[in-house]
C-alpha positions, 0 to 999 in steps of 0.5 A: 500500500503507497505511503500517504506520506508520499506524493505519487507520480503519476504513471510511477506507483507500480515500478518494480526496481528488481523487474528486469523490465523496469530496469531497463526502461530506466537505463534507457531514460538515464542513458538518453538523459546524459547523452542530451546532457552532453550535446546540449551542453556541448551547443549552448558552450559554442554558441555562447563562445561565439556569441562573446567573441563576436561581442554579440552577448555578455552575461546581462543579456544572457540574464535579461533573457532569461527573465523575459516573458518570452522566455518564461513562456517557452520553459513552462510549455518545455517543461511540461513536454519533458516531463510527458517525454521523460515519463513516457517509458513508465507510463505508456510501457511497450505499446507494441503488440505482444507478437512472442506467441507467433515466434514458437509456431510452426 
């Protein structure tokens, strides 16, 4: 039984961490997670090089950015779809057909 105490996350309440399937799926999240990590790290580090080098940025415009309303309404709605994407695994697990039966027919 979930512990009141607790908040539940949606599409998470069940997850098994000795299932092997579950497991995996999070192995995958984490796995995917770092790679976007690094590449996203990676492009905001060359623009940002860039950017100073050609005296098109400094760190007052970079903070005034990010605390526009542009900004602020972009990272909401982007937040929202990362975490239904992130989710996904858990909460939509193998969507496709259970075909095993057809393997072992002859």
């Amino acid at each position: 039984m979930p512990d009141p105490e607790i908040p539940s996350i949606t599409g998470l309440d069940g997850l098994l961490p000795g299932d092997p399937r579950d497991a995996a799926r999070l192995l995958g999240v984490v796995i995917a997670l770092a790679g976007e990590v690094f590449v996203l790290k990676a492009q905001v580090a060359r623009l940002t090089t860039a950017l100073k080098e050609r005296g098109g940025i400094d760190e007052d415009a970079l903070n005034r950015a990010e605390s526009s309303p542009a900004f602020r309404e972009w990272i909401t709605a982007e937040q929202a779809t990362f975490g239904r994407a992130l989710l996904r695994p858990f909460t939509h697990p193998d969507e496709a057909p259970n075909v095993s039966r057809f393997l072992d027919a002859k």
